[in-house]
Legacy VTK file of the C-alpha trace (Angstrom):
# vtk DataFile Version 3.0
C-alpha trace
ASCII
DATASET POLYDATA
POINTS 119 float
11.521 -0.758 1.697
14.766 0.695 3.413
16.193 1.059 -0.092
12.518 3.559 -1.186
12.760 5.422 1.954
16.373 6.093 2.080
16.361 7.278 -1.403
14.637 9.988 -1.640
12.136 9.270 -4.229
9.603 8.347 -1.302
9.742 11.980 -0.443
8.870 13.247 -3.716
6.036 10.560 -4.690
4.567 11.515 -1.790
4.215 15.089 -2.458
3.292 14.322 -6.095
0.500 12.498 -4.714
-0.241 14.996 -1.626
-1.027 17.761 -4.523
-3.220 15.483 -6.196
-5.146 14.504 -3.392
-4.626 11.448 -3.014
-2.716 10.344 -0.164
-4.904 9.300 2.992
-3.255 9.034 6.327
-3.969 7.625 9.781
-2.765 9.659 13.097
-1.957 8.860 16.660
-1.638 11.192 19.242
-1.112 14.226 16.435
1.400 12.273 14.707
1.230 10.364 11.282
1.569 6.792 11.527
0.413 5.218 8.196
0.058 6.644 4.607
-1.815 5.260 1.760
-1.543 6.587 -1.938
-4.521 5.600 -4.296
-3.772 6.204 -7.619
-6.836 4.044 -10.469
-7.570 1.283 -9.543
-3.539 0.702 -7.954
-2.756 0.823 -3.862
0.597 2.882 -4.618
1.997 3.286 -1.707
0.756 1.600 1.808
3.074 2.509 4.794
3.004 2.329 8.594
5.397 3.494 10.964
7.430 0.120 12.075
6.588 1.286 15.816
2.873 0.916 15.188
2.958 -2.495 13.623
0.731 -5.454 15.010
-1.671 -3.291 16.492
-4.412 -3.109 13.421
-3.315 0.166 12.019
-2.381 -1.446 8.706
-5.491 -3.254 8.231
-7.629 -0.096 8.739
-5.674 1.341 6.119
-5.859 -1.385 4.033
-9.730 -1.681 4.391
-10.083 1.939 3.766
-8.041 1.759 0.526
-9.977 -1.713 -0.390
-13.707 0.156 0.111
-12.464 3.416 -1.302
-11.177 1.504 -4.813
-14.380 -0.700 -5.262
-16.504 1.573 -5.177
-15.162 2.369 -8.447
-13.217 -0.789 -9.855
-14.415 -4.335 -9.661
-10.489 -5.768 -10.060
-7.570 -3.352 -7.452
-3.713 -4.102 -7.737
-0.970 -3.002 -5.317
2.761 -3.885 -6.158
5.125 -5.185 -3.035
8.865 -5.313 -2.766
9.462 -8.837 -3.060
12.117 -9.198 0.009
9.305 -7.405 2.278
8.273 -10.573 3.489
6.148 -9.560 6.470
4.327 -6.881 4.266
3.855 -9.668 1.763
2.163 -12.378 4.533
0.188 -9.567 5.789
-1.310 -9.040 1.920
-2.044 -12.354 1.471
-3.667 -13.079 4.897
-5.887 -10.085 3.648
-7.243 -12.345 0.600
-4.831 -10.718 -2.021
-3.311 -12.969 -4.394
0.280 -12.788 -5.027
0.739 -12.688 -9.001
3.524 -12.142 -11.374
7.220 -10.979 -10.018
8.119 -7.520 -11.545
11.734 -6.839 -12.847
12.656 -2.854 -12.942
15.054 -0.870 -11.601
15.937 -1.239 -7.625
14.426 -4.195 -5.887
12.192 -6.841 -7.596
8.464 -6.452 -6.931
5.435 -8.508 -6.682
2.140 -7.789 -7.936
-1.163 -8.658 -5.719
-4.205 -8.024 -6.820
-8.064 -8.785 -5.673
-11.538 -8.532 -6.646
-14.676 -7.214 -5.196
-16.864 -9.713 -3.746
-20.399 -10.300 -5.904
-22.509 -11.091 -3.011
LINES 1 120
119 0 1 2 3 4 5 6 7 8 9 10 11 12 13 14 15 16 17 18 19 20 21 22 23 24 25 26 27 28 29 30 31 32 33 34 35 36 37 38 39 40 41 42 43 44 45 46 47 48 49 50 51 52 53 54 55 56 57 58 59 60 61 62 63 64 65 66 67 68 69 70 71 72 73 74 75 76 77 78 79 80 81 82 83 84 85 86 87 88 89 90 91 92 93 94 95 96 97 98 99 100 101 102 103 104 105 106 107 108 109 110 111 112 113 114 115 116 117 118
């Protein structure tokens, strides 16, 4: 995640995404402390400021993303950096399932994905 941040690309995904509206954000005291990019059915981008962690923030984000992508796809993806190993616990004790490992440029990835509940 340090490697994203620090290079600049976060910077300009984001603002790709902020013209497209499609970047959703949570605030605290009139600051921004967690982004989420929606892009198809895909979680893009799911951040939260590392001094808001453990308090819920990221699982209100997460739930928002979750109920804003079924409502239009039965089957939603997001990729992880593999190495993010806390990100990557907190996924999976959401009910996503960790799939196949990604090779690209930069870090390796995972995919998750789930799938809407038929109840």
């Amino acid at each position: 995640m340090d490697w994203f941040l620090g290079s600049g690309a976060s910077d300009a995904h984001v603002k790709t995404y902020l013209e497209q509206g499609k970047v959703y954000h949570l605030s605290h005291d009139g600051r921004i402390v967690g982004v989420s990019i929606l892009d198809g059915p895909t979680i893009d981008v799911m951040m939260v400021d590392p001094d808001h962690h453990r308090r819920g923030l990221g699982r209100v984000l997460l739930r928002h993303a979750e109920s804003t992508l079924f409502a239009h796809h039965a089957a939603i993806r997001l990729e992880s950096f593999a190495g993010n190993t806390a990100a990557n616990a907190f996924y999976e004790a959401c009910g996503w399932s960790p799939g196949r490992r990604l090779e690209a440029e930069g870090p390796a990835k995972v995919e998750y994905t789930k799938h809407r509940r038929m109840d």
